[in-house]
mmCIF file as Biopython writes it, N, C-alpha, C and O atoms, coordinates in Angstrom:
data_model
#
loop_
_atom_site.group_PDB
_atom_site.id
_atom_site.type_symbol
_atom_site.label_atom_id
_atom_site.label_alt_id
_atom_site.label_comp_id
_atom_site.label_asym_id
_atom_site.label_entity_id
_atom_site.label_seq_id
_atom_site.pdbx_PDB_ins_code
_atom_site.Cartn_x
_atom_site.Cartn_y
_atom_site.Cartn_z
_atom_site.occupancy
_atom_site.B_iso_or_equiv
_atom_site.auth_seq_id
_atom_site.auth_asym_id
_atom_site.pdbx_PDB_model_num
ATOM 1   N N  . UNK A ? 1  ? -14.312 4.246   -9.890  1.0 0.0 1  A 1 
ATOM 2   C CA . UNK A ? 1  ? -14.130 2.846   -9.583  1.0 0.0 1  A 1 
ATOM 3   C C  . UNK A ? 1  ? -13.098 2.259   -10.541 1.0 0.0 1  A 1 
ATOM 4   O O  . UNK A ? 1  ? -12.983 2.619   -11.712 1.0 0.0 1  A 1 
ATOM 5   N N  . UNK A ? 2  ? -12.213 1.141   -9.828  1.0 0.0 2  A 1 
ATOM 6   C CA . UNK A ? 2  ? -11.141 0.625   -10.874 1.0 0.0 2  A 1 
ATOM 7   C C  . UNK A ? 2  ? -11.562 -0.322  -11.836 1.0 0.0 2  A 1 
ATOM 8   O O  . UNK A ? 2  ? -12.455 -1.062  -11.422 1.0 0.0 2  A 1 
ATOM 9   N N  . UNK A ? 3  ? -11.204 -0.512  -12.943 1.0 0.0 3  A 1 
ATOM 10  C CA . UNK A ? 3  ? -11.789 -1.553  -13.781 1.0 0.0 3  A 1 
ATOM 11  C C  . UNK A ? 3  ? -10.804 -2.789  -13.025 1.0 0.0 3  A 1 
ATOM 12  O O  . UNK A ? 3  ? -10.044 -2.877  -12.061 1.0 0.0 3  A 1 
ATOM 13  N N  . UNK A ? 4  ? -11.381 -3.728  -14.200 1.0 0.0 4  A 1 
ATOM 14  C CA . UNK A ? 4  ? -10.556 -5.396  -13.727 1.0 0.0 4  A 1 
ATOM 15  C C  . UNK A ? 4  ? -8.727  -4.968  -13.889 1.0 0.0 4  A 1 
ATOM 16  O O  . UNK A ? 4  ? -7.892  -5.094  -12.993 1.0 0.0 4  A 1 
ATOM 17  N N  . UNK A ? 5  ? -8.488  -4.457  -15.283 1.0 0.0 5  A 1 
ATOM 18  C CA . UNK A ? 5  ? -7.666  -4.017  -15.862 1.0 0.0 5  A 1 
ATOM 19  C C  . UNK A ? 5  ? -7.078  -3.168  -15.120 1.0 0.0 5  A 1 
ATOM 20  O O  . UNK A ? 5  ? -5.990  -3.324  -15.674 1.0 0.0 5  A 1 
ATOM 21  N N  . UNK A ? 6  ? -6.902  -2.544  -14.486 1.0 0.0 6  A 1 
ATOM 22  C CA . UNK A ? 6  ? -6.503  -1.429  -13.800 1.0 0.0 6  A 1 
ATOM 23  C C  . UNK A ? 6  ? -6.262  -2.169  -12.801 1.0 0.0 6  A 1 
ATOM 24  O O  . UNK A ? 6  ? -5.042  -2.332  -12.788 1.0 0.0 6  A 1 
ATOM 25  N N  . UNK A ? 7  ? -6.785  -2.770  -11.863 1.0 0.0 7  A 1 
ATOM 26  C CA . UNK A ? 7  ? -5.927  -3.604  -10.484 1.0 0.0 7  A 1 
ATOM 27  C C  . UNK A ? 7  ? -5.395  -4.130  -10.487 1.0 0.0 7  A 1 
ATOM 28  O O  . UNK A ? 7  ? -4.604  -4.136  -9.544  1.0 0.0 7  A 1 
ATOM 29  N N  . UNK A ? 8  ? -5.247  -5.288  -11.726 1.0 0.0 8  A 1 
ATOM 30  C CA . UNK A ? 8  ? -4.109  -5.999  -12.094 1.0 0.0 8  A 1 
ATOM 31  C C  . UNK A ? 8  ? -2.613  -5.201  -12.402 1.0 0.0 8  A 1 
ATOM 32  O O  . UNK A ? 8  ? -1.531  -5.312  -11.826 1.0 0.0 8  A 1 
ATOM 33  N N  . UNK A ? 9  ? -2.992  -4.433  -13.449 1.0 0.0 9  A 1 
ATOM 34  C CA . UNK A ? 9  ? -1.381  -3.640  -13.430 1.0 0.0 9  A 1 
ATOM 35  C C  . UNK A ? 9  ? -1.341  -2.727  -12.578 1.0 0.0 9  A 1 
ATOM 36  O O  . UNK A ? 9  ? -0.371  -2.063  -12.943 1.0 0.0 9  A 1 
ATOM 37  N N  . UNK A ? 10 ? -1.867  -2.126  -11.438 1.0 0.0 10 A 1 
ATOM 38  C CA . UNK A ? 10 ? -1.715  -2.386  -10.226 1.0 0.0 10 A 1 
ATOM 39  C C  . UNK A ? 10 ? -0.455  -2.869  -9.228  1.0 0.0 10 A 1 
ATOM 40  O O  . UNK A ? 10 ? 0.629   -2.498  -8.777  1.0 0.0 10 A 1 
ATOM 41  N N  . UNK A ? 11 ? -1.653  -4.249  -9.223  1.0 0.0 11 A 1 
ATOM 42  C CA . UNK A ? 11 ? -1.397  -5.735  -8.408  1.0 0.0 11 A 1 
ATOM 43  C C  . UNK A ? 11 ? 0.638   -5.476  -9.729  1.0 0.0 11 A 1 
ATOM 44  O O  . UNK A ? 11 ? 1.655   -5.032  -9.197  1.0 0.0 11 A 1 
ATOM 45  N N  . UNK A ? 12 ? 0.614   -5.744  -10.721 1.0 0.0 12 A 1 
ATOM 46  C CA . UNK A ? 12 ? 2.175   -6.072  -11.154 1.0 0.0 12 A 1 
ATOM 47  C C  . UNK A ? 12 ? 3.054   -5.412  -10.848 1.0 0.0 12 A 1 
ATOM 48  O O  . UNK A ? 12 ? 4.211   -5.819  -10.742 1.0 0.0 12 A 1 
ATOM 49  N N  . UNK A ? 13 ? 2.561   -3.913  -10.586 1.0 0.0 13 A 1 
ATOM 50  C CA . UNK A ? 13 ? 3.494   -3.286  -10.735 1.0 0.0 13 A 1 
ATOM 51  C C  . UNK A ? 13 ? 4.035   -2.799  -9.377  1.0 0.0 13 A 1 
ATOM 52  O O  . UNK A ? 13 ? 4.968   -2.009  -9.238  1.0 0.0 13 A 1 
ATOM 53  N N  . UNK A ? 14 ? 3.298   -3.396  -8.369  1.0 0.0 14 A 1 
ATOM 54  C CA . UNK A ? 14 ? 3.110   -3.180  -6.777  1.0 0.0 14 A 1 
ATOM 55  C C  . UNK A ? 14 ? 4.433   -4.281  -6.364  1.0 0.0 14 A 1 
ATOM 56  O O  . UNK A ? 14 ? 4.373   -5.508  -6.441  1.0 0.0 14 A 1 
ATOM 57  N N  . UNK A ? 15 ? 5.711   -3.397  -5.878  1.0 0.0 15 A 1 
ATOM 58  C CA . UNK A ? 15 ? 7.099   -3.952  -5.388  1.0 0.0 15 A 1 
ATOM 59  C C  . UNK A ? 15 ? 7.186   -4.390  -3.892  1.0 0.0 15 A 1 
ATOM 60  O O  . UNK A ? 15 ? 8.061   -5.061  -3.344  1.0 0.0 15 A 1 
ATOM 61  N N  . UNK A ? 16 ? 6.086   -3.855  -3.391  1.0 0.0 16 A 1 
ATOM 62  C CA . UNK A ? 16 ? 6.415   -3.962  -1.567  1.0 0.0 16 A 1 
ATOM 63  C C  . UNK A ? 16 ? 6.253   -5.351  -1.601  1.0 0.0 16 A 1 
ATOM 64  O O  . UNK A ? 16 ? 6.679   -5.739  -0.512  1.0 0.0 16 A 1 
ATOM 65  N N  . UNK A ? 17 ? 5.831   -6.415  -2.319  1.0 0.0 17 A 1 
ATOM 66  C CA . UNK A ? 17 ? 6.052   -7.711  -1.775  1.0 0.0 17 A 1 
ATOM 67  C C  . UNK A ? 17 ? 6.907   -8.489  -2.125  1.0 0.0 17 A 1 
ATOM 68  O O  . UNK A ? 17 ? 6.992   -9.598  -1.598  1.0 0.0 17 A 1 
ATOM 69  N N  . UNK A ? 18 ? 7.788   -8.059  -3.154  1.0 0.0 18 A 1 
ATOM 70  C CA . UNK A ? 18 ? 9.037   -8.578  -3.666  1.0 0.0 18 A 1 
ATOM 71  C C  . UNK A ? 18 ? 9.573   -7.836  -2.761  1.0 0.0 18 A 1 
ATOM 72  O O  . UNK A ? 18 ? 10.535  -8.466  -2.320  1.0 0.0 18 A 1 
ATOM 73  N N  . UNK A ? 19 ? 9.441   -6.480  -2.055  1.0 0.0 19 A 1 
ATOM 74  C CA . UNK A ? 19 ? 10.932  -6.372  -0.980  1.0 0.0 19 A 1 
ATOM 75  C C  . UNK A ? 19 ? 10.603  -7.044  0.445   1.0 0.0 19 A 1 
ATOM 76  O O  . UNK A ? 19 ? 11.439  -7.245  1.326   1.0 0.0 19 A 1 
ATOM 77  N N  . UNK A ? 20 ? 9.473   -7.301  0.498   1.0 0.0 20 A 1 
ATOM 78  C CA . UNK A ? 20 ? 9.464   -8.263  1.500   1.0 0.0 20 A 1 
ATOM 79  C C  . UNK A ? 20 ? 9.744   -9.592  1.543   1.0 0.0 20 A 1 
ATOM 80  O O  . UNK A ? 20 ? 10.100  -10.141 2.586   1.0 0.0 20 A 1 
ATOM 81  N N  . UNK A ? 21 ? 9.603   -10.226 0.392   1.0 0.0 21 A 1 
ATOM 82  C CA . UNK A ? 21 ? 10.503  -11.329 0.046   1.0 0.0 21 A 1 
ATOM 83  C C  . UNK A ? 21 ? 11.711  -11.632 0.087   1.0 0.0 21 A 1 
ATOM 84  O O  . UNK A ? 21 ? 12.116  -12.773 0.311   1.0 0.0 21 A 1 
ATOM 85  N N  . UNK A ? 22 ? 12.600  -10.404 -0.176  1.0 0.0 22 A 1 
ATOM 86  C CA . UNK A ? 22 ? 14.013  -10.154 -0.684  1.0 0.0 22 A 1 
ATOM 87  C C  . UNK A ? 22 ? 14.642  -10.388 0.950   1.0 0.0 22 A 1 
ATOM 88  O O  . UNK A ? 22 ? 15.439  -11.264 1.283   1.0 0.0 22 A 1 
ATOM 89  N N  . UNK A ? 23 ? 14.024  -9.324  1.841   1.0 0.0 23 A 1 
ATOM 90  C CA . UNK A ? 23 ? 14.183  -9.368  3.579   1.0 0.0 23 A 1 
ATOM 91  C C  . UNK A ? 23 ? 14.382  -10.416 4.046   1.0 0.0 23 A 1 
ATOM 92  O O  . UNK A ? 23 ? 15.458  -10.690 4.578   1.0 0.0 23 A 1 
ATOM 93  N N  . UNK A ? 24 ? 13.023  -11.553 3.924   1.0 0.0 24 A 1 
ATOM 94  C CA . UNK A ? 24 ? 12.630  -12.871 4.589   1.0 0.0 24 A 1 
ATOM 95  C C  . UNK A ? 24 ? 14.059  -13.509 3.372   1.0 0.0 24 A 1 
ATOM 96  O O  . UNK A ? 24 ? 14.932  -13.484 4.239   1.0 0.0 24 A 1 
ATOM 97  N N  . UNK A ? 25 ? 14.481  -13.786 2.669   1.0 0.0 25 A 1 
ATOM 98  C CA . UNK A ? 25 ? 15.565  -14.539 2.466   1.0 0.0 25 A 1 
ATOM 99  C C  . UNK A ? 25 ? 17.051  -13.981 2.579   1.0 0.0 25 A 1 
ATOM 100 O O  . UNK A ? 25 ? 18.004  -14.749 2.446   1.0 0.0 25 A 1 
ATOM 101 N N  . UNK A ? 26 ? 17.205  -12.763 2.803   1.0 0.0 26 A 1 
ATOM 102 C CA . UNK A ? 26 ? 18.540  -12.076 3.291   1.0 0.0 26 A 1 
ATOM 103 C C  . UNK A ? 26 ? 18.295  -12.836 5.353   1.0 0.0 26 A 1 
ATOM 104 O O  . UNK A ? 26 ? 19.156  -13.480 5.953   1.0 0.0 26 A 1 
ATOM 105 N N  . UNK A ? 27 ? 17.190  -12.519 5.795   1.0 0.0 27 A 1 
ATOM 106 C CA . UNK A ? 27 ? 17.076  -12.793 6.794   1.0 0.0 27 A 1 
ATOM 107 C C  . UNK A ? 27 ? 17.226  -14.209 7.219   1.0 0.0 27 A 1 
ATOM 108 O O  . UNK A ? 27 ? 17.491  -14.497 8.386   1.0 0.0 27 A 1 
ATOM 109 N N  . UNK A ? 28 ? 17.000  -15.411 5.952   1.0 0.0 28 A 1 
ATOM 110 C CA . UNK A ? 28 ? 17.016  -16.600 6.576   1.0 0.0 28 A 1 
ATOM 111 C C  . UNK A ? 28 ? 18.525  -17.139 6.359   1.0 0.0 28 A 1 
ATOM 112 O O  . UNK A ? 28 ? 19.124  -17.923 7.095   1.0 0.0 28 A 1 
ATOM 113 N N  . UNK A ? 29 ? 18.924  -16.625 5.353   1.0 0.0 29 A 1 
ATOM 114 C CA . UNK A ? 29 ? 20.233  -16.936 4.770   1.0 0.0 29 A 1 
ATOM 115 C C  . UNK A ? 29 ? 21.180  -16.576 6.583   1.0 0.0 29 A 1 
ATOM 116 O O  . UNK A ? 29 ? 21.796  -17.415 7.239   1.0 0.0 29 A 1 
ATOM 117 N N  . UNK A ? 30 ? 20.995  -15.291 6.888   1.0 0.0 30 A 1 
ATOM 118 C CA . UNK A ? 30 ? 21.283  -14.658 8.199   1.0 0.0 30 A 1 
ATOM 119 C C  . UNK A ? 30 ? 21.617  -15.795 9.160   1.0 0.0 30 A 1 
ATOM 120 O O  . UNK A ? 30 ? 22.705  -16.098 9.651   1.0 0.0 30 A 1 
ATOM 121 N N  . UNK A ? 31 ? 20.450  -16.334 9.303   1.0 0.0 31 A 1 
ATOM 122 C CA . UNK A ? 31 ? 19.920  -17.253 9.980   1.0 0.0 31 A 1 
ATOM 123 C C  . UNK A ? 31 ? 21.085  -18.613 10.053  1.0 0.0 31 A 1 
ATOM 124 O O  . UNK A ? 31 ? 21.705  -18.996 11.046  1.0 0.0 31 A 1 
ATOM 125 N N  . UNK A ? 32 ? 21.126  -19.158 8.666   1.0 0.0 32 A 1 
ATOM 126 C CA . UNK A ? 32 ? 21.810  -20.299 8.306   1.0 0.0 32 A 1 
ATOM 127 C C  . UNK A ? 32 ? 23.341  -20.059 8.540   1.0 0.0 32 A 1 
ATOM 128 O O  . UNK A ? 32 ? 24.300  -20.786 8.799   1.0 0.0 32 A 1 
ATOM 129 N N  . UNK A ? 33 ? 23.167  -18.851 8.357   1.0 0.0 33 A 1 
ATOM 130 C CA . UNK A ? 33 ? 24.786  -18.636 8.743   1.0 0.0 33 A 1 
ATOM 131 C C  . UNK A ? 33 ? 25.240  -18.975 10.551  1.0 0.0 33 A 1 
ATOM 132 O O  . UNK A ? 33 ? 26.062  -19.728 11.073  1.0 0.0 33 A 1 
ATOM 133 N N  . UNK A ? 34 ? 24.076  -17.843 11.172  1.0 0.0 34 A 1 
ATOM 134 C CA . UNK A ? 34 ? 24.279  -18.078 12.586  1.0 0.0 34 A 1 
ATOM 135 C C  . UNK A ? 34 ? 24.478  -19.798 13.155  1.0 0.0 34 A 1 
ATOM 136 O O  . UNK A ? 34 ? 25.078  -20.298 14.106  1.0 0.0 34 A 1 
ATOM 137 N N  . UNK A ? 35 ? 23.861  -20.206 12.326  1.0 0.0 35 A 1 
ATOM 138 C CA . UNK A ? 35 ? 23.287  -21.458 13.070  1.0 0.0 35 A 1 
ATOM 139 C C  . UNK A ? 35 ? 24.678  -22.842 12.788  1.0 0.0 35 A 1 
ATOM 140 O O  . UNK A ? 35 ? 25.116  -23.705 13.548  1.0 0.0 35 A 1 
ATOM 141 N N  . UNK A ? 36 ? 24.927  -22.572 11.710  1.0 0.0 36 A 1 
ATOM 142 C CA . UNK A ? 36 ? 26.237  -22.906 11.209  1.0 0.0 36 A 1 
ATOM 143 C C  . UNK A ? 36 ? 27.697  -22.665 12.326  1.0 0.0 36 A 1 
ATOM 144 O O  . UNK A ? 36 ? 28.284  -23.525 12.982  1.0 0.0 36 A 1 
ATOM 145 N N  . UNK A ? 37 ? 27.935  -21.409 12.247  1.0 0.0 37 A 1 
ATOM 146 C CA . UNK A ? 37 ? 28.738  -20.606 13.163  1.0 0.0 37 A 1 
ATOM 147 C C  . UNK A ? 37 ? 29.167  -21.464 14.607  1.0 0.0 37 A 1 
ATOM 148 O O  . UNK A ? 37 ? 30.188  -22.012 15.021  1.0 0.0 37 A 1 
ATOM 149 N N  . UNK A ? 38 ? 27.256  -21.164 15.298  1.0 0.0 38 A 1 
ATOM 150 C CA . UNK A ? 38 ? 27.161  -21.636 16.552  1.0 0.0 38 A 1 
ATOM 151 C C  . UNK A ? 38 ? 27.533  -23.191 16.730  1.0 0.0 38 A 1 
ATOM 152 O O  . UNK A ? 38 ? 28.072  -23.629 17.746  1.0 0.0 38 A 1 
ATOM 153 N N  . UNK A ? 39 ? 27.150  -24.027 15.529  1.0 0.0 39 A 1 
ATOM 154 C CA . UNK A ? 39 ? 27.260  -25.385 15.913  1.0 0.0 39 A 1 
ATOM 155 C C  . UNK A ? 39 ? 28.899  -25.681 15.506  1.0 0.0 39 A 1 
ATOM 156 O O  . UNK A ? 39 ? 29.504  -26.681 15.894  1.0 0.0 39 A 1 
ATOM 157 N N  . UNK A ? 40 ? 29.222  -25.100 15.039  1.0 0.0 40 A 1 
ATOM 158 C CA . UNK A ? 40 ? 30.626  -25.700 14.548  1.0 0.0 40 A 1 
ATOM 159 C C  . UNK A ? 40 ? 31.598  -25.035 15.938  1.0 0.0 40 A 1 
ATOM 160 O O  . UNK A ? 40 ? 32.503  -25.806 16.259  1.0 0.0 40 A 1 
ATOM 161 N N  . UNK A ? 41 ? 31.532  -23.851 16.704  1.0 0.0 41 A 1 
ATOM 162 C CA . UNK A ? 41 ? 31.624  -23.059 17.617  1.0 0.0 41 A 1 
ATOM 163 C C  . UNK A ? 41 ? 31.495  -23.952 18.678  1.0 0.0 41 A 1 
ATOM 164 O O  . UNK A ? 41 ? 32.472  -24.257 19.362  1.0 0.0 41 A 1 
ATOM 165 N N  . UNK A ? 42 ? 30.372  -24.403 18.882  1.0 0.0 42 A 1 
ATOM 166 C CA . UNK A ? 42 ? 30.009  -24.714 20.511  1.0 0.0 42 A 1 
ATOM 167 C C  . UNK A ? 42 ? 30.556  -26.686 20.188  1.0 0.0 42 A 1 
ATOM 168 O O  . UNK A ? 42 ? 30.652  -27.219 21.293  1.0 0.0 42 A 1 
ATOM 169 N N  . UNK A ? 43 ? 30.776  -27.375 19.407  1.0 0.0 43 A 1 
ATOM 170 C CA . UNK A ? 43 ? 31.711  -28.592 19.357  1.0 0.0 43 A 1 
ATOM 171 C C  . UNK A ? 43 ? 32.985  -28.116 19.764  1.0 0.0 43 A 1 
ATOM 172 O O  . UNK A ? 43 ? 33.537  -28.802 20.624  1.0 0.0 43 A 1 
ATOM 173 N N  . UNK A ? 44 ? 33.612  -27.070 19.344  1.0 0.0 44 A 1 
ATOM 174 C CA . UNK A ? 44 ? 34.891  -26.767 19.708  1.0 0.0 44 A 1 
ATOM 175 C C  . UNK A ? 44 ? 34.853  -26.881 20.923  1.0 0.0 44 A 1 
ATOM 176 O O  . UNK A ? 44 ? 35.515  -27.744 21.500  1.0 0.0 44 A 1 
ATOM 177 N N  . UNK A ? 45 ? 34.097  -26.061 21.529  1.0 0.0 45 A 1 
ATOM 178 C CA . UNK A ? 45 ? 34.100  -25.432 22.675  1.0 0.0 45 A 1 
ATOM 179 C C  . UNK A ? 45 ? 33.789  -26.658 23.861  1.0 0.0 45 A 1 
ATOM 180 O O  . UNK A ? 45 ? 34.296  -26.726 24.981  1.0 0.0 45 A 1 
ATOM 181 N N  . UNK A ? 46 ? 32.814  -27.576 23.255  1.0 0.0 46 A 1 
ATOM 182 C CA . UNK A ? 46 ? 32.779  -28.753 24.004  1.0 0.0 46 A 1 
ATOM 183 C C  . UNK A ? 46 ? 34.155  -29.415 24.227  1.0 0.0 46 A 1 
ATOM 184 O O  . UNK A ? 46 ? 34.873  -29.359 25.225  1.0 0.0 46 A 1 
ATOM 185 N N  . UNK A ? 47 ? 34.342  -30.031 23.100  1.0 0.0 47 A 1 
ATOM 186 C CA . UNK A ? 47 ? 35.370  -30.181 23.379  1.0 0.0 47 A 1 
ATOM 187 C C  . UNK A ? 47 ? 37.108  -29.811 24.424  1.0 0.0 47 A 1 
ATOM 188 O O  . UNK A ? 47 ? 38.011  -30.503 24.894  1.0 0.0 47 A 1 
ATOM 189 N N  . UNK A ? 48 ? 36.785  -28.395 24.351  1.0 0.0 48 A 1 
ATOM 190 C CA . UNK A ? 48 ? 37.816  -28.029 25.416  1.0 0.0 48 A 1 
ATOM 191 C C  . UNK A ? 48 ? 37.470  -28.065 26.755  1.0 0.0 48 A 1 
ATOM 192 O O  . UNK A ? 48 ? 38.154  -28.544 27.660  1.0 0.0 48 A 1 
ATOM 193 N N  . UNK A ? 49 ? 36.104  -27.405 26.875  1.0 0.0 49 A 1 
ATOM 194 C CA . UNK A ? 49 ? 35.446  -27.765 28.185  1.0 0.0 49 A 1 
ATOM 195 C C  . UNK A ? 49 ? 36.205  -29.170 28.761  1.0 0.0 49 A 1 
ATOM 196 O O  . UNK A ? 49 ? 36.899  -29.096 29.775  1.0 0.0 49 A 1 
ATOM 197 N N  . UNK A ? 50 ? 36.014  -30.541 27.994  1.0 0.0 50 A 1 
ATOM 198 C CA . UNK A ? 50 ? 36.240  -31.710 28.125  1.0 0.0 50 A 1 
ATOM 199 C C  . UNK A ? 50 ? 37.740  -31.896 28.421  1.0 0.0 50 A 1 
ATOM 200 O O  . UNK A ? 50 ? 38.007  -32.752 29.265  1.0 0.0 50 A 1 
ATOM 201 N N  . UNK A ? 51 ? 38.579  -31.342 27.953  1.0 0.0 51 A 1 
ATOM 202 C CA . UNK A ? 51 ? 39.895  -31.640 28.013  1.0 0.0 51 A 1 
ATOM 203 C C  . UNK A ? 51 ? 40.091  -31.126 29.624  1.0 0.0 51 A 1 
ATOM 204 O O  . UNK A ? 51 ? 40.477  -31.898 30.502  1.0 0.0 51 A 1 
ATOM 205 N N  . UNK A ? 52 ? 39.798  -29.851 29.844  1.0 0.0 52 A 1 
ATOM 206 C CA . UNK A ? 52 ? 39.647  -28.901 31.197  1.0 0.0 52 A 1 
ATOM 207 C C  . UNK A ? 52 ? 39.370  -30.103 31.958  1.0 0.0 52 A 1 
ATOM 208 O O  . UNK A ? 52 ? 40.291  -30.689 32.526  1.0 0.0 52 A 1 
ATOM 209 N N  . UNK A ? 53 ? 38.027  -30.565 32.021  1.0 0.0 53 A 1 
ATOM 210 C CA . UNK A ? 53 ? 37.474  -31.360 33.095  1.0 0.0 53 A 1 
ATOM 211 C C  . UNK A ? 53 ? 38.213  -32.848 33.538  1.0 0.0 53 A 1 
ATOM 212 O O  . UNK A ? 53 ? 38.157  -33.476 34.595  1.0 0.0 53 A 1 
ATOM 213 N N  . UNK A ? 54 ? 38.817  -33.081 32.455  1.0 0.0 54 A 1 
ATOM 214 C CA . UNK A ? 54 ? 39.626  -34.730 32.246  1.0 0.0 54 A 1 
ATOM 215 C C  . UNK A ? 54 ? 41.261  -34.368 33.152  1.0 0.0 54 A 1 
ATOM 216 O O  . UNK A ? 54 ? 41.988  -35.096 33.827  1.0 0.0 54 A 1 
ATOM 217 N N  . UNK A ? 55 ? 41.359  -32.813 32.736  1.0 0.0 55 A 1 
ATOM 218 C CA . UNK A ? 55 ? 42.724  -32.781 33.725  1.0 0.0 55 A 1 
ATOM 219 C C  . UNK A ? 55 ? 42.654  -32.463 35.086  1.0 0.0 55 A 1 
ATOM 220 O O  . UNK A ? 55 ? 43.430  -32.830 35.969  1.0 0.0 55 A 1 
ATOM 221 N N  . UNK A ? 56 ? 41.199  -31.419 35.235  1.0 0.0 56 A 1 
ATOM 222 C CA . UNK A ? 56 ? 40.996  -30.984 36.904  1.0 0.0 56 A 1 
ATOM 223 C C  . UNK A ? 56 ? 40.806  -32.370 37.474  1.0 0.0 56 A 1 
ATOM 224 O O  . UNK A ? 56 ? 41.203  -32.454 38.636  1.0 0.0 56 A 1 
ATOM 225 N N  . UNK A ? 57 ? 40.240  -33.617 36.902  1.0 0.0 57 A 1 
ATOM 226 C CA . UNK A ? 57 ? 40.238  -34.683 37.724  1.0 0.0 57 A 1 
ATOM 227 C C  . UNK A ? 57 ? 41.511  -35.496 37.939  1.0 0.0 57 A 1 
ATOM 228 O O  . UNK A ? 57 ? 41.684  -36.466 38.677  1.0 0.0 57 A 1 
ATOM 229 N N  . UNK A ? 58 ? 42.262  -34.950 37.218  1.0 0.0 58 A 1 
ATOM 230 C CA . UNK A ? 58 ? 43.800  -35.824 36.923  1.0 0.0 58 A 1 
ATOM 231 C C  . UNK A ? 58 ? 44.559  -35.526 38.263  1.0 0.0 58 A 1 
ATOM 232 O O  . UNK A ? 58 ? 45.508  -36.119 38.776  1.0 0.0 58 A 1 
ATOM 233 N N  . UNK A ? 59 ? 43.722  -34.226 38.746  1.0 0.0 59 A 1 
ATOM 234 C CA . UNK A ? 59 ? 44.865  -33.237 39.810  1.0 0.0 59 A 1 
ATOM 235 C C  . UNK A ? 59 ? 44.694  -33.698 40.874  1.0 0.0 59 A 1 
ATOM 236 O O  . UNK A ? 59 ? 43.568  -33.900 41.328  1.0 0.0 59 A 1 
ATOM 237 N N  . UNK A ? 60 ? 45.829  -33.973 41.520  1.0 0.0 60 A 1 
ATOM 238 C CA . UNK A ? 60 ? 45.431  -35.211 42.939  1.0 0.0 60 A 1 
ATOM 239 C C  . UNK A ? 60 ? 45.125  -33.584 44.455  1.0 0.0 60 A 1 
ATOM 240 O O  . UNK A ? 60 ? 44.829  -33.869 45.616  1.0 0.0 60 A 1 
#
């Protein structure tokens, strides 16, 4: 049986939840990037859409 002492350094010396930590913020960072990307991306993109549509109506 483990003493108290013994699960604790254990429990410290146990890494799998610092690399699961490390994941979940490589992954959100991921995230912030995409999301960034897309919104600055899809204004452009509105935008031209808009220009398109302002001239197909221009066209007699």
């Amino acid at each position: 049986m483990l003493t108290f002492m013994q699960i604790i350094r254990t429990f410290l010396y146990d890494e799998e939840g610092v690399t699961a930590i490390e994941y979940a913020l490589i992954a959100a960072l991921i995230a912030v990037a995409i999301i960034a990307a897309v919104t600055l991306v899809g204004t452009d993109i509105a935008a031209i859409f808009t220009n398109i549509s302002t001239k197909l109506k221009a066209v007699p």
